[in-house]
C-alpha positions as CSV (number, residue, x, y, z in Angstrom):
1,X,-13.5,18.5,-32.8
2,X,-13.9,16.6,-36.2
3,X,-17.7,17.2,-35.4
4,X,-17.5,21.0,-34.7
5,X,-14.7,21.0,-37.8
6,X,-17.2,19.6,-40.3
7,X,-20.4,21.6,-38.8
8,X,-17.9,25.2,-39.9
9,X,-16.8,23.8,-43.1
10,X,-13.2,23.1,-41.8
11,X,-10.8,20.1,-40.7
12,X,-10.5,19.6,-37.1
13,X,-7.0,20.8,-37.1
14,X,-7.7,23.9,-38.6
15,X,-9.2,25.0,-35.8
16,X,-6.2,25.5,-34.0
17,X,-4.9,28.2,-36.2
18,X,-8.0,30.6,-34.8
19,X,-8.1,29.2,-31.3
20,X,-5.0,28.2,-29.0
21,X,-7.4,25.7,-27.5
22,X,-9.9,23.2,-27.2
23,X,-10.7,25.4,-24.0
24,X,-10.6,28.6,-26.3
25,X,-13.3,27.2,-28.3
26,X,-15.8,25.7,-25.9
27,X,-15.2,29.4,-24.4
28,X,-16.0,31.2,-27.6
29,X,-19.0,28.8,-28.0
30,X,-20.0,29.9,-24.7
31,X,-20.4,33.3,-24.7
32,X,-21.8,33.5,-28.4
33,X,-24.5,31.2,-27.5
34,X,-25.3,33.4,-24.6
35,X,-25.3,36.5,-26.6
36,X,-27.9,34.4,-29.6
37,X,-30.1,34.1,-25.8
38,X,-29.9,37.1,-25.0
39,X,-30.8,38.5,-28.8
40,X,-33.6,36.3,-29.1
41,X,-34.9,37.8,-25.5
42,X,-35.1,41.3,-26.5
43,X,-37.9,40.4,-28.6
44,X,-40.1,40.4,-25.8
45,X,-39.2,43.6,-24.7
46,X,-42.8,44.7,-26.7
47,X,-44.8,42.2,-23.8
48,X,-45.9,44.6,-21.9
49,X,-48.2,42.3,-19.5
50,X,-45.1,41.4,-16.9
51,X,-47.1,37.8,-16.4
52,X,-47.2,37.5,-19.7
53,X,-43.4,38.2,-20.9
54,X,-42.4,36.1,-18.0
55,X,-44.6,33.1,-19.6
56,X,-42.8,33.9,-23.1
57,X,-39.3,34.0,-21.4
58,X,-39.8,30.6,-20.3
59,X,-41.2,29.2,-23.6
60,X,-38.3,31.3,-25.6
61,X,-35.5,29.7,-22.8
62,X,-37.3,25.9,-23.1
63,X,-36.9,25.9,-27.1
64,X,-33.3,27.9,-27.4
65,X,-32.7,24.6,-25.2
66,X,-34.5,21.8,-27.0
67,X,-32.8,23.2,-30.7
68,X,-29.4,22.6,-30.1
69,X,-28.6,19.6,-26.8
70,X,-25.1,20.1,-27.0
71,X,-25.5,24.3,-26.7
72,X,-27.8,23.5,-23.7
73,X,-25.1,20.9,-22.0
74,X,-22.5,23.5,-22.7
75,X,-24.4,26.5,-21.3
76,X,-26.4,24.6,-18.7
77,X,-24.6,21.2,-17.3
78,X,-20.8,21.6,-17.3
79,X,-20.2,18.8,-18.9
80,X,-16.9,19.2,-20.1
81,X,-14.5,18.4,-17.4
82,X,-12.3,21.7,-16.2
83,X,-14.1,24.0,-18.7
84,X,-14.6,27.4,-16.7
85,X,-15.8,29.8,-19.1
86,X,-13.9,33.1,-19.0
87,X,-15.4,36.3,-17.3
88,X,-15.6,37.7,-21.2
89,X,-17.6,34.4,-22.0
90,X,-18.9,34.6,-18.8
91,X,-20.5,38.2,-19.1
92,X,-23.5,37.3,-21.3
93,X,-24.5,34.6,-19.1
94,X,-24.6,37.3,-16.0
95,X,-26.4,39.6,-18.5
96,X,-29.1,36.4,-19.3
97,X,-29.8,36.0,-15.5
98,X,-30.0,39.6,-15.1
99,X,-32.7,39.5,-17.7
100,X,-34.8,36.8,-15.4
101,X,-34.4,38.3,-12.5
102,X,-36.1,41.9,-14.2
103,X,-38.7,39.8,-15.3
104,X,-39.4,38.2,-11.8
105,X,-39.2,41.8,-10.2
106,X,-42.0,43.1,-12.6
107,X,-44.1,40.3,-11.5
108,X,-43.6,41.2,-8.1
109,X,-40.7,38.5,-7.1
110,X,-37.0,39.4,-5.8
111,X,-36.3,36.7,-3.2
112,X,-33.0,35.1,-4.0
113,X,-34.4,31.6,-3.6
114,X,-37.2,32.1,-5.7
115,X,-35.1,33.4,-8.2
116,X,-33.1,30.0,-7.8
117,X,-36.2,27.9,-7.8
118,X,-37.4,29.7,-10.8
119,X,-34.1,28.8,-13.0
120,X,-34.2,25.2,-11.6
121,X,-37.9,24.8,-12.8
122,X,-36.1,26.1,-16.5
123,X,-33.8,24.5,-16.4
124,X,-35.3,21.4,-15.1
125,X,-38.0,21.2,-17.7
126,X,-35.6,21.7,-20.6
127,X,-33.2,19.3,-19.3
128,X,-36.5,16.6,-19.1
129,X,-37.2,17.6,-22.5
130,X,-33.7,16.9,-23.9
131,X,-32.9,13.8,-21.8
132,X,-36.5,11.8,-22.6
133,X,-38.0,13.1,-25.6
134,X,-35.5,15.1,-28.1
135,X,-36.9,16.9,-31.1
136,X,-40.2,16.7,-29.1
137,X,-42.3,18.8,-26.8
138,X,-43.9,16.8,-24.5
139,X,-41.9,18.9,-21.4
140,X,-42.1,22.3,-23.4
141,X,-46.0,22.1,-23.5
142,X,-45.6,22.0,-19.7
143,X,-43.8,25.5,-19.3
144,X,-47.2,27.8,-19.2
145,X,-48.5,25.6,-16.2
146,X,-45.5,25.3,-15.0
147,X,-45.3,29.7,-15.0
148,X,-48.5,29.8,-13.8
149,X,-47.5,27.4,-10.4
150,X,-44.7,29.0,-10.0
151,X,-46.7,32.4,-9.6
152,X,-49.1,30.9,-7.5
153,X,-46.6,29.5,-5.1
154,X,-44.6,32.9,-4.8
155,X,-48.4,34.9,-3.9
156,X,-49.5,32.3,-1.4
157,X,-45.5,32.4,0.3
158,X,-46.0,36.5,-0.4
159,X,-49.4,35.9,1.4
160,X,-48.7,33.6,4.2
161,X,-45.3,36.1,5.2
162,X,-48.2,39.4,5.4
163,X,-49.6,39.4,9.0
């Protein structure tokens, strides 16, 4: 709280007089971090190759990650025992998978698992690129080949399910 306090310009206990608590804030954090996600996507709404905006969604998604470790581990990881965000907070995070799950549909995916795979492999690579090498991008340079794999699986399982 001191942390969060002194990165708004205010004491820790100050806090309290804007949010009931602790809770309320890692909730408001939430869904403003989701809605920053979700602004920063609709920049690629002008990619109009679907391949293509799927391989920027994935480099956008890996460094909104990498910037801010705490944001991801709040978004990402639960790691604050019995934080549920709210369905308010929760909304922009529905509205961020939506997103990814247009994008997969455009390049030609809409199988539940894949869409699952496809969020682990995200998710996975950002959480690498926190845990091992922070401020760097030795997992980030990995997301186009990473894309690209992913693609190539879903056409040869696409392939192999066509008599």
């Amino acid at each position: 709280m001191r942390e969060l306090g002194a990165r708004v310009g205010m004491r820790a206990q100050s806090l309290y007089a804007y949010f009931p608590s602790k809770f309320a804030i890692y909730d408001a954090m939430f869904a403003e971090s989701n809605r920053e996600l979700l602004h920063r996507m609709s920049a690629l709404a002008s990619v109009r190759d679907p391949v293509e905006a799927l391989r920027e969604r994935a480099r956008l998604f890996l460094a909104f990650c990498a910037e801010d470790p705490g944001r991801y581990q709040l978004l990402f990881q639960r790691t604050i025992p019995g934080f549920e965000p709210s369905p308010e907070a929760y909304a922009p995070a529905l509205e961020v998978l939506d997103n990814a799950r247009d994008a997969l549909r455009a390049c030609g995916i809409s199988d539940a698992g894949a869409v699952d795979m496809w969020t682990a492999l995200t998710s996975g690579l950002a959480a690498q690129q926190i845990a091992n090498e922070p401020g760097g991008d030795r997992w980030v340079r990995l997301t186009d080949e990473a894309t690209d794999m992913f693609l190539a699986h879903q056409a040869l399982a696409k392939k192999e399910e066509t008599p």
